[in-house]
ZAVEX-640663 format. One record per residue (C-alpha): residue in one letter; x, y, z; residue number from 1. Coordinates in Angstrom, 1 decimal. Example, Ala and Ser with C-alpha at 12.3 -4.5 7.8 and 13.67 -1.06 7.14 Angstrom:
2
NODE   code       px       py       pz   pos
NODE      A     12.3     -4.5      7.8     1
NODE      S     13.7     -1.1      7.1     2
REM end
This chain:
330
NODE   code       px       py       pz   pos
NODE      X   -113.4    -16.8     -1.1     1
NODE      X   -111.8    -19.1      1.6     2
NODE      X   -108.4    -19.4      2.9     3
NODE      X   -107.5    -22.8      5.0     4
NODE      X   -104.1    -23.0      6.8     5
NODE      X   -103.1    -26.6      6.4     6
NODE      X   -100.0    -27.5      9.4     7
NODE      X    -96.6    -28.6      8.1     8
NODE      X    -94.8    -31.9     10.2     9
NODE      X    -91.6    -30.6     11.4    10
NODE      X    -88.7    -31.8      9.4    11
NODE      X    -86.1    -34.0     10.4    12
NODE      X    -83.2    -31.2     11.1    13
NODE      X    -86.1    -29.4     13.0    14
NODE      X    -86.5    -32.9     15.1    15
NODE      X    -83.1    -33.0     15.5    16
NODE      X    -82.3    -29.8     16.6    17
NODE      X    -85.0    -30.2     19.2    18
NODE      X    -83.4    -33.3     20.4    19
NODE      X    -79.8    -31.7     20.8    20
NODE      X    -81.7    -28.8     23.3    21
NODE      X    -83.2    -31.1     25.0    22
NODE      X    -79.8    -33.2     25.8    23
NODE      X    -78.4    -30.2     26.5    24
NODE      X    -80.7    -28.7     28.9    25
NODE      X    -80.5    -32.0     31.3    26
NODE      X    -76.8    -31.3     32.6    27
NODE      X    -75.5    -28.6     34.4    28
NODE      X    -71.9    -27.1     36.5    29
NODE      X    -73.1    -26.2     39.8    30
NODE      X    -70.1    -24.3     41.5    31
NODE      X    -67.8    -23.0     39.1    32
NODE      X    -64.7    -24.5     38.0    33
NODE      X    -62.2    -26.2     39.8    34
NODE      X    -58.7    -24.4     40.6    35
NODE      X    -55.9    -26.7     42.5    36
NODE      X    -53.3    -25.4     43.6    37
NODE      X    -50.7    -26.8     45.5    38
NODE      X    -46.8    -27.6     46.2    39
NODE      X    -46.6    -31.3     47.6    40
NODE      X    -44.3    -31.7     50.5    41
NODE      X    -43.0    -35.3     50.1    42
NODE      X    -40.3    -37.9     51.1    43
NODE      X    -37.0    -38.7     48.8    44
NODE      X    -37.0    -42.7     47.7    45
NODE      X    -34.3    -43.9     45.4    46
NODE      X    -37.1    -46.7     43.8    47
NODE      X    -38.8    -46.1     40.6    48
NODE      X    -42.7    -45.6     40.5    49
NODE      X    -43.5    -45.3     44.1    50
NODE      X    -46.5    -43.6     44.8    51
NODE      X    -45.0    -40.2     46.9    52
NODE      X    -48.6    -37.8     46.6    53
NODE      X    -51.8    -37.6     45.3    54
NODE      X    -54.4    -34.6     45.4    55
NODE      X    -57.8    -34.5     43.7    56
NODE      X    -60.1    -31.5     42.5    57
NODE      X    -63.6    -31.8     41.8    58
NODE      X    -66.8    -30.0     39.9    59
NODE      X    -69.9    -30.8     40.8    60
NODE      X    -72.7    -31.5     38.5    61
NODE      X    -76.6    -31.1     38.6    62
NODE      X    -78.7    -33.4     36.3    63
NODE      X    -82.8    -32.7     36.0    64
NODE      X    -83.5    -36.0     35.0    65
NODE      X    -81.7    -39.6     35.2    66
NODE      X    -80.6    -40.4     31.8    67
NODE      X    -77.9    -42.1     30.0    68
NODE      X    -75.3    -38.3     28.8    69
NODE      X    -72.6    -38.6     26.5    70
NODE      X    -69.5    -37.0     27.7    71
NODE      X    -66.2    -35.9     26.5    72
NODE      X    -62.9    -35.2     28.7    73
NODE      X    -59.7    -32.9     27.1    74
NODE      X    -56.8    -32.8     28.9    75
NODE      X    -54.1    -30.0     28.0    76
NODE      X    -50.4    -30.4     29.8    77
NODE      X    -48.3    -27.1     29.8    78
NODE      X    -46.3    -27.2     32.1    79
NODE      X    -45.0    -30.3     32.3    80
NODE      X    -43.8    -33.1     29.5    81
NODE      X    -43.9    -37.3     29.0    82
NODE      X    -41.0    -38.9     30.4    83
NODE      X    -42.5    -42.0     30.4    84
NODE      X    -45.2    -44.7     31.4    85
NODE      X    -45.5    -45.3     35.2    86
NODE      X    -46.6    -48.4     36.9    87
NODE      X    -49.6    -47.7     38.6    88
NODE      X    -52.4    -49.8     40.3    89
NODE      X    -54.7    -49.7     37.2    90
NODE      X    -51.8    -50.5     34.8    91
NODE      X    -49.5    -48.2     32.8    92
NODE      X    -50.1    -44.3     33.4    93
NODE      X    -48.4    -41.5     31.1    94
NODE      X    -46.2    -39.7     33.6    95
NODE      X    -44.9    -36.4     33.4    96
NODE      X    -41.9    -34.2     34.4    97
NODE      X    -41.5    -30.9     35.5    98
NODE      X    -38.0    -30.9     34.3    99
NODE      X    -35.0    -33.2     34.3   100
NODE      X    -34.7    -35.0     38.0   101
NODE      X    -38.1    -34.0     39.1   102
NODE      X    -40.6    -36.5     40.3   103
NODE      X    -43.7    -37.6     37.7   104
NODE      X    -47.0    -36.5     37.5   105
NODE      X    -50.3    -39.1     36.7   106
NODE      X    -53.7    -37.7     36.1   107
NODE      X    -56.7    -39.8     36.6   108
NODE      X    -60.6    -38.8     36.1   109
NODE      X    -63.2    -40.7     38.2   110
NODE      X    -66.8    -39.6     39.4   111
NODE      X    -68.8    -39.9     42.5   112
NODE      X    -72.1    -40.2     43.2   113
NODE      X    -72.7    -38.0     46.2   114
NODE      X    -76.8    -37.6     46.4   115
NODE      X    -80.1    -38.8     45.3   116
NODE      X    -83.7    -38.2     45.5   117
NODE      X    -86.1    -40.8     48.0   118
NODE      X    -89.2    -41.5     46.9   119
NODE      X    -91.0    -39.4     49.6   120
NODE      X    -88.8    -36.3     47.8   121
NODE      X    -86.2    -36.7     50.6   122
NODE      X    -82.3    -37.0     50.2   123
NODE      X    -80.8    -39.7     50.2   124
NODE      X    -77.6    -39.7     52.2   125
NODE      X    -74.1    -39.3     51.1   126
NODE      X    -72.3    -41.9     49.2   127
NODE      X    -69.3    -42.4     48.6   128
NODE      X    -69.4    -44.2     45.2   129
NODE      X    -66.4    -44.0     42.7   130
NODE      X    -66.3    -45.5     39.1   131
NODE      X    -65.2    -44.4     36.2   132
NODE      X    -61.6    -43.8     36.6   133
NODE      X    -59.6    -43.4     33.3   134
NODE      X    -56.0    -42.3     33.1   135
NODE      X    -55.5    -39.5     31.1   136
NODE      X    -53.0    -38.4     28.6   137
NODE      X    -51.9    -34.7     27.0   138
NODE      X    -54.2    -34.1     24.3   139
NODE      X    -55.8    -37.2     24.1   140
NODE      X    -59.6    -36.8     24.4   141
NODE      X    -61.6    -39.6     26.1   142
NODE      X    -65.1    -40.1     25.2   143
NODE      X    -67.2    -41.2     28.3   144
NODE      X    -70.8    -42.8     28.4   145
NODE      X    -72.2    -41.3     32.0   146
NODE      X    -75.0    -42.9     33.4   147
NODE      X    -77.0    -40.4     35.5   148
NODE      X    -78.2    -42.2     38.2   149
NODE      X    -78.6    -39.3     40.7   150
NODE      X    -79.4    -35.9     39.8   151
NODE      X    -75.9    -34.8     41.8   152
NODE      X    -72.8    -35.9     41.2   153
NODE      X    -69.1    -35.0     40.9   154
NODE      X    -66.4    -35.1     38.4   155
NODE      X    -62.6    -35.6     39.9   156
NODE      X    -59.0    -35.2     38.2   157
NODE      X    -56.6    -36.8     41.1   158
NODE      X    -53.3    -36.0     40.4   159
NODE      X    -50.4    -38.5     41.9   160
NODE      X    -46.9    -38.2     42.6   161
NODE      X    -44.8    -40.8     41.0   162
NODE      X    -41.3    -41.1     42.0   163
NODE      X    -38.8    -41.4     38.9   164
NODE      X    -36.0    -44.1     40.7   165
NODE      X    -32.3    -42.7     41.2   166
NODE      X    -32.1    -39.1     42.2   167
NODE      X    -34.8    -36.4     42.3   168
NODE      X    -34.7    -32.7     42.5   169
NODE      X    -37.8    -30.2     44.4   170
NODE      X    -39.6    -28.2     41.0   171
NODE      X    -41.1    -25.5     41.5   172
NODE      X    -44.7    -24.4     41.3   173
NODE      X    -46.5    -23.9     37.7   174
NODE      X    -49.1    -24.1     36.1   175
NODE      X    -49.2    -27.7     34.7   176
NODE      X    -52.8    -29.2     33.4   177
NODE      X    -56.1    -28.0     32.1   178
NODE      X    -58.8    -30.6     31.7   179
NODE      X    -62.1    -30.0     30.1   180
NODE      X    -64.9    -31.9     30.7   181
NODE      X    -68.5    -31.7     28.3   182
NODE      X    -71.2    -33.7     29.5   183
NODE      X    -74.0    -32.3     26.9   184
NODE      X    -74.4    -28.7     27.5   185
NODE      X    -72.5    -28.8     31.2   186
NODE      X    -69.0    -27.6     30.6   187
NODE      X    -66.3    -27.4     33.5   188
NODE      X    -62.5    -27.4     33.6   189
NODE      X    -60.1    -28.6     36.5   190
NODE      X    -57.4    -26.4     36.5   191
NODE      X    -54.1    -27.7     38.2   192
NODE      X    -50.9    -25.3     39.7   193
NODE      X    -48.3    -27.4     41.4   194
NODE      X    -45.0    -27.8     42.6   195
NODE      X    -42.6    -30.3     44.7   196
NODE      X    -40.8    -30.1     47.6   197
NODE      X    -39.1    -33.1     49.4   198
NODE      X    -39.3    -33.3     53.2   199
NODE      X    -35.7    -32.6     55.3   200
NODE      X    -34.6    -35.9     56.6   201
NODE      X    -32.5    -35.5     59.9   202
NODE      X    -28.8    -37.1     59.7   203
NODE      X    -27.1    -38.2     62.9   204
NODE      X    -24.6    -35.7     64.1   205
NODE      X    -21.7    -37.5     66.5   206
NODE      X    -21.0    -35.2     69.8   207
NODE      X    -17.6    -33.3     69.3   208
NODE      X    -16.0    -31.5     72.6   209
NODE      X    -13.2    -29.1     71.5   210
NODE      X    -10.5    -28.0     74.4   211
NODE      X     -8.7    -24.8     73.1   212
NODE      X     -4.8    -24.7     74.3   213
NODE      X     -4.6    -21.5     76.7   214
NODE      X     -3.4    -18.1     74.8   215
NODE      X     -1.6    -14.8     76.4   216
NODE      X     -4.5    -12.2     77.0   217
NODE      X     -1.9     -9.2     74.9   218
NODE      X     -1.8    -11.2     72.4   219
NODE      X     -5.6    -11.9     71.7   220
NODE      X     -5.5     -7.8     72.9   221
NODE      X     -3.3     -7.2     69.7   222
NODE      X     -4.5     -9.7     67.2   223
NODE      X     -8.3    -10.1     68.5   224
NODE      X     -8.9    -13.8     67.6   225
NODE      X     -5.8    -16.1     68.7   226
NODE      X     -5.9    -20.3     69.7   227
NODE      X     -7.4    -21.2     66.3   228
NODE      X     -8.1    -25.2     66.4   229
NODE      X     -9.1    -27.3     64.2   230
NODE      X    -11.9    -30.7     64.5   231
NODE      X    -14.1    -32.5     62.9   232
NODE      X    -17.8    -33.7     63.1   233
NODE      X    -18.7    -37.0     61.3   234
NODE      X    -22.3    -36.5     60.0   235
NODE      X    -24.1    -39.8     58.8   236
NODE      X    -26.6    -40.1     56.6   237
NODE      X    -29.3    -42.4     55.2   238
NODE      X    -29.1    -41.9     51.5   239
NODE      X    -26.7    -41.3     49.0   240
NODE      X    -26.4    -38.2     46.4   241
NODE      X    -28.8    -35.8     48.2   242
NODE      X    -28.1    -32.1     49.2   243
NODE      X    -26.8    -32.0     52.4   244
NODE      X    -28.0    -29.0     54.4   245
NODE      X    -26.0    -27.4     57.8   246
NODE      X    -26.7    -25.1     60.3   247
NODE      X    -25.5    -24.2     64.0   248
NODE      X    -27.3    -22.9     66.2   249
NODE      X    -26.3    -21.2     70.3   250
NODE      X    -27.7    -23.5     72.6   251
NODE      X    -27.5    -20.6     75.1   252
NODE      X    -29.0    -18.0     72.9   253
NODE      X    -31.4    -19.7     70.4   254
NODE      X    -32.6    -16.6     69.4   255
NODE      X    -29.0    -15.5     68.2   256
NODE      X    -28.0    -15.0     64.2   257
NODE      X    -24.7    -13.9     65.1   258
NODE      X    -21.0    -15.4     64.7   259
NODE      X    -20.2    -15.0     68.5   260
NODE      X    -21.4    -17.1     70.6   261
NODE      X    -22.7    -16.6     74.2   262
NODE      X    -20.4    -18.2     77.1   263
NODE      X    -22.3    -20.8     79.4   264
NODE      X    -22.7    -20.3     83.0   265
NODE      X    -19.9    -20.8     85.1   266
NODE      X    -17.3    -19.3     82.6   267
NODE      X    -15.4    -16.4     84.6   268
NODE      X    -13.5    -14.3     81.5   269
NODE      X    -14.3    -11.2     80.2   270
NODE      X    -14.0     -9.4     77.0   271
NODE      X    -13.6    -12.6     75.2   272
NODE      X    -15.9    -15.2     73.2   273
NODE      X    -15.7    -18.0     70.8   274
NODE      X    -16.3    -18.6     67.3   275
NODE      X    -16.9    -21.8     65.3   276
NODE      X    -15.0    -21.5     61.9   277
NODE      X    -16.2    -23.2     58.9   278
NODE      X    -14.3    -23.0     54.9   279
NODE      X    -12.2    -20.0     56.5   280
NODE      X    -15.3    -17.6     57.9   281
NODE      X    -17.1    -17.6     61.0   282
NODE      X    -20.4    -19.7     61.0   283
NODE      X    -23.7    -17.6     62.2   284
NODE      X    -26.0    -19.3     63.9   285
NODE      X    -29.3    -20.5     62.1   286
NODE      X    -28.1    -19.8     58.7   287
NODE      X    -28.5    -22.8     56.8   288
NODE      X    -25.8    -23.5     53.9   289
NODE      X    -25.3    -26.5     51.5   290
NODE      X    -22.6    -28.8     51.7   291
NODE      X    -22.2    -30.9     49.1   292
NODE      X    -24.1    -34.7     48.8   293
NODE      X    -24.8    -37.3     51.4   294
NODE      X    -22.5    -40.7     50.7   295
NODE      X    -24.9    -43.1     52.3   296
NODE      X    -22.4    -43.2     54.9   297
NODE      X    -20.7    -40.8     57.3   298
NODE      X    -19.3    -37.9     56.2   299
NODE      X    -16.7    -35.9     58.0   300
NODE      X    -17.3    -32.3     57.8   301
NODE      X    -14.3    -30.0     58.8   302
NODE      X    -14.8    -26.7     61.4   303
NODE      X    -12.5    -24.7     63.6   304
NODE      X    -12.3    -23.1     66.8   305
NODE      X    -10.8    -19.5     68.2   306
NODE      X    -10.9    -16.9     71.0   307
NODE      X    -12.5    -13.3     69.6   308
NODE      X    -11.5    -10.7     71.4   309
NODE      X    -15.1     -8.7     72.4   310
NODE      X    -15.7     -5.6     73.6   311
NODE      X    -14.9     -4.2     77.2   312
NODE      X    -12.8     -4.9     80.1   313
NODE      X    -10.2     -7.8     79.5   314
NODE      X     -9.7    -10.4     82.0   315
NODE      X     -8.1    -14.1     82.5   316
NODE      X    -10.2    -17.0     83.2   317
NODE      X    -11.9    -19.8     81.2   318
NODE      X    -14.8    -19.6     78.9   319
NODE      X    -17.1    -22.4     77.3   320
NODE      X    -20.0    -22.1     74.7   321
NODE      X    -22.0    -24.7     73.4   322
NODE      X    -23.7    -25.2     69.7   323
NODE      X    -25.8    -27.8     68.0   324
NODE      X    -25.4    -28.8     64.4   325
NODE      X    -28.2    -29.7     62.7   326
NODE      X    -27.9    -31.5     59.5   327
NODE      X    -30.5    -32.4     56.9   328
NODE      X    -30.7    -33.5     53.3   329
NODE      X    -33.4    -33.5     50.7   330
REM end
């Protein structure tokens, strides 16, 4: 008696589960996932879809073989929500707001080619190669046909900054996008955190000397501030409807967070100093405080000035201090 063992062809799921390996084994992440995170620090414009940031984050990718990969790309918005379509360079973008005033947010994919393989087994050197770029949506996934033409490349999510026209307001920073990318077995995810800020802008400040009428030393002794007077500094602008931001500081004591401020050389009283008053209080140096919006033009913002009797010996003579007022808006 004989036994004979006749092969069997493989059948077609067999063949096709083979192929599906094989894809998958040509493609891999090389360097972990891509984390961004990142407040943008950026200038105010009143105009609608001006290009104000941009910041890109990238995985890299490792390929055994040139070949022509089927890819997918999944973006996932959290953190932010569609306003509307921007105008970009390659055409309308879905742009997103952090909230209501805040600037919009585009995401674009790209890839780079940044290596290949010489004949001799050498590298070849750095390129700088984009193509590819497709704007992205929230939740819309984008297929991709990637041509792997060198064994190395990298996959990029830039993010820009779009501003919205009118007024904006800072957000702060979140977690905003996910974006999954599949290129056959290779999986890797750009992961974005972000926030806005918008650069102080410096206003023009007009100079302002104040003379204080003379008051009898008993009765700044009795009262300890006397000689209140009142003046005003016209603060200008270059925009309209942004926070306005103020703050004083001693020119002859920049270190100083106090209200009392230190008498220039040459003054020859004692036990006396001066104050600035501002909204009924007295204004300590390098404290910043909000006052309202910028007009576009100048602005005229009210102060005072007084003696304040200090401690120590009291004596007649003349005293004169000196501040700077800086003013800013956003």
């Amino acid at each position: 008696m004989s036994i004979s063992y006749v092969p069997r062809a493989l059948g077609p799921a067999a063949l096709l589960l083979l192929a599906a390996s094989n894809a998958e084994a040509a493609c891999r992440m090389v360097g972990g996932d891509a984390f961004v995170d990142h407040t943008f620090d950026v200038a105010y414009t009143p105009l609608p879809d001006q290009k104000i940031g941009e910041l890109r984050g990238e995985i890299e990718i490792q390929c055994d073989s040139t070949a022509e990969m089927q890819g997918n790309i999944l973006p996932a918005f959290s953190g932010v929500t569609y306003v509307r379509d921007v105008e970009t360079d390659d055409g309308p973008a879905a742009g997103y707001q952090f909230g209501p005033g805040s600037p919009l947010l585009v995401f674009q994919y790209s890839t780079r080619d940044i290596g290949c393989v010489e004949p001799d087994g050498s590298d070849c050197p750095i390129q700088e190669l984009w193509y590819e770029d497709t704007l992205l949506a929230d939740g819309v996934s984008k297929d991709i046909e990637w041509a792997v033409t060198w064994p190395r490349q990298r996959i990029g999510i830039t993010v820009y900054v779009y501003s919205r026209g009118d007024q904006m307001v800072s957000a702060s920073r979140r977690q905003v996008a996910t974006t999954t990318t599949r290129i056959g077995a290779a999986v890797g995810r750009h992961t974005f955190t972000l926030g806005v800020q918008f650069k102080s802008q410096t206003c023009a400040v007009s100079p302002q000397t104040v003379a204080l009428d003379p008051v009898d030393a008993r009765v700044l002794d009795q009262q300890l501030s006397a000689g209140e007077k009142p003046f005003n500094v016209a603060v200008n602008c270059g925009s309209t409807g942004r926070p306005l931001i103020l703050q004083m500081s001693d020119v002859h004591d920049a270190a100083s967070t106090g209200d009392l401020l230190v008498p220039a050389p040459g003054s020859s009283i004692s036990g006396v100093g001066l104050q600035v008053i501002h909204d009924g209080a007295a204004v300590r140096m390098q404290h910043a405080w909000h006052y309202g919006t910028t007009t576009g033009g100048a602005v005229s913002v009210p102060f005072s000035a007084r003696y304040q009797r200090t401690p120590g010996v009291l004596r007649g003579g003349s005293i004169r201090s000196e501040v700077s007022l800086l003013a800013d808006y956003y």
